[in-house]
N, C-alpha and C positions, 0 to 999 in steps of 0.2 A: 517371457522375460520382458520389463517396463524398458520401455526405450530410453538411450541416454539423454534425450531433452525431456524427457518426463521426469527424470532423476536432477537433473539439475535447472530446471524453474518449479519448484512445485507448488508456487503459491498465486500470485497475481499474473505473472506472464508465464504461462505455462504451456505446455502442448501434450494434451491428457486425451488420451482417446475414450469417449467415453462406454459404461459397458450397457448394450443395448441388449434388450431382449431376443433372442436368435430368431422365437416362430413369431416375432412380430413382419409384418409383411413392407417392403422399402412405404410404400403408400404412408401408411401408420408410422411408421420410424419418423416422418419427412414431417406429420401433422404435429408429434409430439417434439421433435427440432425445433421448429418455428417457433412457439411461444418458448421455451427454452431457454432459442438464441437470444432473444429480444431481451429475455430476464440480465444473461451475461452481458448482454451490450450496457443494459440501464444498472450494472452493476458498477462497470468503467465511467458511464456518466457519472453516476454519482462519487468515485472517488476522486474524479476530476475538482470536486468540491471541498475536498478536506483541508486543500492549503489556503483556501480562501477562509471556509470556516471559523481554523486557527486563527487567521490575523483579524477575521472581524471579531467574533468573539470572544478574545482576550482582552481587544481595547474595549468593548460591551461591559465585563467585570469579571475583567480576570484571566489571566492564561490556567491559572490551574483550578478555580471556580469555574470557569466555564468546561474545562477538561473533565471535571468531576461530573457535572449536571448534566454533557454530552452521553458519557460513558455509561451514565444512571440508566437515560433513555436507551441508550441502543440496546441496554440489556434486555432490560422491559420490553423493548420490541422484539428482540430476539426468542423471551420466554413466552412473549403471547403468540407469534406465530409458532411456535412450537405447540401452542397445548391445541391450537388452531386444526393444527396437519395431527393431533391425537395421541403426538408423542409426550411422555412422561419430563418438566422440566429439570430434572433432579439429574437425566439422563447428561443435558450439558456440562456438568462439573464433577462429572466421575473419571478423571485421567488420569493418569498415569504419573507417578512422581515428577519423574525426570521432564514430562512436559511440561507440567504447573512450573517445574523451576527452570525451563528455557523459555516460557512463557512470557515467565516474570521480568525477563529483562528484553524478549524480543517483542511483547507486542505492549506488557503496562508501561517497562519504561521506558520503550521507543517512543512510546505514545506522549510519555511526561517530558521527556527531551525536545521531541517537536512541535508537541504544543507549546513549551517554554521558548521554544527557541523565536518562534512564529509570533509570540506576544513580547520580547526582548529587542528584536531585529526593529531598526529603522524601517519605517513605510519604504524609504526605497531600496532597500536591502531585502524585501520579503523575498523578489524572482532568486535572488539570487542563494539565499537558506534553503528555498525550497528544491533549488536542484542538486544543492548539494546531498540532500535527501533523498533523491530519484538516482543516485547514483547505486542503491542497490540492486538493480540485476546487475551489475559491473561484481559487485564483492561476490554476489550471491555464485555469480559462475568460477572467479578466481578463488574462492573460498570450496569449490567445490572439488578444481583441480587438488586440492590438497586433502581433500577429508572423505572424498568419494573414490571408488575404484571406476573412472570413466578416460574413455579416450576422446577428442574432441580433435578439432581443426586446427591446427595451432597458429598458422594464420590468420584466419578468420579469428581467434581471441584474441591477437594482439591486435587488429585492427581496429576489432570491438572498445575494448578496453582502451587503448588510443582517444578512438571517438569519445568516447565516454568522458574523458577527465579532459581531454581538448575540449570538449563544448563548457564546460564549467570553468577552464581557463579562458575561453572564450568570452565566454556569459560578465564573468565578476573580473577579466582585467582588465577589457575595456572600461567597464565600470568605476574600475578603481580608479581610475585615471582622472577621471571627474569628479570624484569626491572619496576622501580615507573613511572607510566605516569608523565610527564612534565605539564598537567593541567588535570584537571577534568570538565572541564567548556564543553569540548564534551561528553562526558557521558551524564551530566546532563541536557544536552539539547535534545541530544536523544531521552533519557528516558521521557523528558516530550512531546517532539514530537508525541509521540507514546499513550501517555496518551492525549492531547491533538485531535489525531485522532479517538482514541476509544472513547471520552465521544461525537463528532462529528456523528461518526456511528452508535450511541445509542442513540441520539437525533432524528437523521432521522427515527429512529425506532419509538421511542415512540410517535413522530406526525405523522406517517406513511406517510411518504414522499417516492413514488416512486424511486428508483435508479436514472430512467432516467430522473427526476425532483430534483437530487440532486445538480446540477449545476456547476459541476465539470470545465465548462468553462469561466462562470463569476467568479468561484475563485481564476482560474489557471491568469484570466486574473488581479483582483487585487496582486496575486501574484506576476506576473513580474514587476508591479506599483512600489508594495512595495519592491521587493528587489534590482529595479533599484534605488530606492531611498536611501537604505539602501549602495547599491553599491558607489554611488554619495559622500557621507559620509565617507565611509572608502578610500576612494581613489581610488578606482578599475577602475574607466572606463580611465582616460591616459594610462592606461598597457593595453589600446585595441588596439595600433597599432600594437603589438607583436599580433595579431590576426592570425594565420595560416591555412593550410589545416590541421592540424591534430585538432586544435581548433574545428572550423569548423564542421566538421566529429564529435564531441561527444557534441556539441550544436543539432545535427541534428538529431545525435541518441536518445538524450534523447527526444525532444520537438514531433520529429514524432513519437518516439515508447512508452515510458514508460508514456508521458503524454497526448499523441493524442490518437493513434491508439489503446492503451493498453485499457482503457476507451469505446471508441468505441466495438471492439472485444468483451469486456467484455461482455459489456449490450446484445450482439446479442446469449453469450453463455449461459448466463443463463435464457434467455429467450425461447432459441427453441434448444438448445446441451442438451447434456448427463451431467445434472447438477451433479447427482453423480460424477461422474470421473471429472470434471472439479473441482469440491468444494476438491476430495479427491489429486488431484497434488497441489491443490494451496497452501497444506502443504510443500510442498517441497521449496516454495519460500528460507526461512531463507538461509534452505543448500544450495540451487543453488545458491544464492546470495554471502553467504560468501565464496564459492567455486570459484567465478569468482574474489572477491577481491582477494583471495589468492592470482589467478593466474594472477593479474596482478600487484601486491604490495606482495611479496614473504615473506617481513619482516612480513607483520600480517596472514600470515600462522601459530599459534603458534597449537602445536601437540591437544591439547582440545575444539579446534577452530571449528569444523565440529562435535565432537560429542556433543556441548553445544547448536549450531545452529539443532542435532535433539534431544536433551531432548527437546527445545522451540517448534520443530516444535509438539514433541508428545504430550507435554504441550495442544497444539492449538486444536489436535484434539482430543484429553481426552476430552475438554470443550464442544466441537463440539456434538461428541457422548452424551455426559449427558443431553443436551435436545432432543437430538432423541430418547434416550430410555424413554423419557418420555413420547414423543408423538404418543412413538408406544404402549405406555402399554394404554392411553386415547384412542387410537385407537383402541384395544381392545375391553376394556371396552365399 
């Protein structure tokens, strides 16, 4: 039976024991870990880069031109290293009804939310959109309590969950102090982004939908559908003659790293790496992430900005740990 922290993170912060060959001998198990793990580590590297991405590449041209051209490549990457590794590409967009339609709203339009939200948001508002974003292992585990049959710590979940929305009060009310955001319509789009990803990665759970059956490329590819379309709308693609090498360069980073490659690495790390250590960095995402906005957008560097992105990150693994101690005391028993 899948333990209850496997049941309730099953996507980016997860704790997945991976299934190993039995006559493989520890030596061999230990050679084929190591590049593995490395793969999951540089999976987290790279989505450390997606909230930076968003804000440079929308002011580039466009939050949803740029959303479109990102999502194009990552696919592309996705179907070349498939035909790469000898698998059929036709095989990633064969799922499941009901996946393609929690798909639709947990990874295309979480995607179009937070890209919108990332090119909407003031330069010094960016730290603060983005965590409200990262606030889903918070919903993903409260969401879980309600739609999973699991027992959990229940201490340890308020405490989480505390953390969690205390570092984001943290984060943007110091903030606000210092200046009133000009809209809130990034905030709130965020924040539902990120609720909208969680009740997605809790859905996968409860039909136990394999990761690598999660379809991440027939969504990414409705994804560039719908925000080229959306793009089409707001006026964005005439401002694609202004297209440059520096354009260019962060279409390429995000589509090959944060939504090709990142995806790929992933699935290879928690299948045969050191899921421990790979599951315990991928708390680190919020901080790396708001750590790189700073350093590229100086104005949303606000001084409570890096310690509200680690109350969120402690938040995540508070959550994390309260079904593992559960599943260690069943294991026990």
């Amino acid at each position: 039976m899948p333990s209850l922290a496997r049941r309730l993170f099953p996507c980016r912060l997860c704790y997945i024991v991976p299934q190993m060959n039995r006559s493989a001998t520890p030596a061999s198990a230990a050679q084929r870990a190591t590049p593995a793990t490395l793969a999951g580590v540089g999976a987290i590297g790279l989505w450390c880069f997606s909230g930076v991405c968003y804000a440079v590449g929308s002011r580039a041209v466009g939050a949803m031109a740029y959303l479109a051209l990102a999502s194009a490549v990552g696919v592309l990457t996705i179907v070349i290293l498939r035909v790469l590794r000898g698998g059929k590409p036709s095989e990633l967009f064969r799922l499941p009804g009901r996946v393609m339609l929690a798909g639709f709203f947990g990874v295309a339009v979480y995607s179009v939310l937070l890209g919108g939200a990332m090119g909407m948001a003031e330069k010094r508002d960016l730290g603060h959109v983005m965590l409200l974003n990262y606030l889903w292992p918070i919903w993903i585990l409260l969401l879980s309590l309600m739609m999973l049959d699991i027992r959990v710590s229940v201490w340890l979940v308020l405490i989480g969950a505390l953390l969690g929305f205390g570092g984001v009060i943290l984060a943007t009310g110091i903030g606000s102090l210092r200046h009133r955001p000009a809209s809130l319509w990034p905030h709130g789009m965020a924040l539902l982004a990120g609720l909208l990803w969680a009740m997605y990665s809790v859905l996968l759970k409860k039909w136990e939908i394999p990761l690598e059956r999660g379809g991440s490329t027939f969504h990414f590819t409705i994804c560039a559908i719908l925000s080229a379309a959306i793009g089409v709308g707001n006026g964005e693609w005439p401002g694609i003659h202004q297209f440059n090498a520096w354009a260019i360069f962060w279409v390429l980073l995000a589509g090959i790293g944060p939504v090709g490659l990142a995806y790929y690495w992933w699935e290879i790390g928690i299948k045969r790496g050191n899921v421990h250590l790979i599951a315990l960095l991928a708390y680190f995402i919020p901080i790396a992430s708001t750590a790189l906005i700073g350093l590229f957008f100086h104005e949303a560097m606000t001084p409570a900005l890096l310690p509200g992105a680690g109350m969120i990150a402690a938040g995540a693994y508070l959550g994390h740990r309260a079904t593992i101690n559960i599943s260690n005391q069943r294991a026990v028993s």
